[in-house]
C-alpha positions as CSV (number, residue, x, y, z in Angstrom):
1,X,-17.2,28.9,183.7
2,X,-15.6,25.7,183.8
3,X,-12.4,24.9,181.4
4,X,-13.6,23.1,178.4
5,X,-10.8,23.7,175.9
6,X,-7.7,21.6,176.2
7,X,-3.5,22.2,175.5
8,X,-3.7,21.1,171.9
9,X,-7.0,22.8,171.3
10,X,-6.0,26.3,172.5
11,X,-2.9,26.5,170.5
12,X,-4.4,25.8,167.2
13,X,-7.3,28.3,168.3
14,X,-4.7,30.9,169.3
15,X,-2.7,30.4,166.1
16,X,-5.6,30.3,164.1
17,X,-6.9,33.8,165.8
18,X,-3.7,35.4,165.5
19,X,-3.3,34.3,161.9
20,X,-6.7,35.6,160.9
21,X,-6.2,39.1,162.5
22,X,-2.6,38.9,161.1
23,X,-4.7,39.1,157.8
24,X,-7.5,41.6,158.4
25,X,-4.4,44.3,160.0
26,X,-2.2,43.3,156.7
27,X,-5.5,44.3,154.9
28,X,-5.3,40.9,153.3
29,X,-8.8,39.1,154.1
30,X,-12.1,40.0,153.9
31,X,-14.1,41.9,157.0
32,X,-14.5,38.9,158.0
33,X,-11.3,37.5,159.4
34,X,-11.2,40.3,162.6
35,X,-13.7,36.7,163.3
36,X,-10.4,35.6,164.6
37,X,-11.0,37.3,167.7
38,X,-13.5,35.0,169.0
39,X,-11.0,31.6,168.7
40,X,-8.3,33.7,169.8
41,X,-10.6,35.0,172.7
42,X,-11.8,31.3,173.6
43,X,-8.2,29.8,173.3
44,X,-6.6,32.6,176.0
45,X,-9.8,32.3,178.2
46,X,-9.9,28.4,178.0
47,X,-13.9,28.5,177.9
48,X,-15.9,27.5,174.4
49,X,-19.6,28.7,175.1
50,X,-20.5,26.3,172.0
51,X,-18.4,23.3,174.2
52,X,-21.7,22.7,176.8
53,X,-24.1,23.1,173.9
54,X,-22.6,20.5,171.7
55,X,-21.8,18.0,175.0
56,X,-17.9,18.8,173.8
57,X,-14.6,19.0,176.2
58,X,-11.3,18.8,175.3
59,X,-9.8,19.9,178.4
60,X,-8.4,16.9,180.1
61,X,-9.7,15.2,183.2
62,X,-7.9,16.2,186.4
63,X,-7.6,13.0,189.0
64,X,-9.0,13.6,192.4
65,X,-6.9,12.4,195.2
């Protein structure tokens, strides 16, 4: 697994995770927000398995010396 999620892009998938499970424990959302483990999950891990599928990487490229 190579890293295809980049700085910006795991923050807002983090915050976005944590928000939605923030709702499902407050009992706020529907069942569906414990859904917010899977960006939360792909923003700590740094890997998108939907990424390779869609030809998407936000993860910046690294210069080779």
């Amino acid at each position: 697994m190579k890293a295809n999620v980049g700085g910006i892009d795991k923050i807002l998938r983090i915050a976005a995770g944590l928000g939605l499970i923030g709702l499902a424990v407050a009992g706020v959302g529907t069942p569906w927000t414990w859904a917010g483990v899977i960006p939360l999950a792909t923003g700590v891990v740094g890997f998108c398995p939907f990424y390779p599928l869609l030809g998407l990487n936000t993860c910046p490229m690294r210069k080779t010396a």
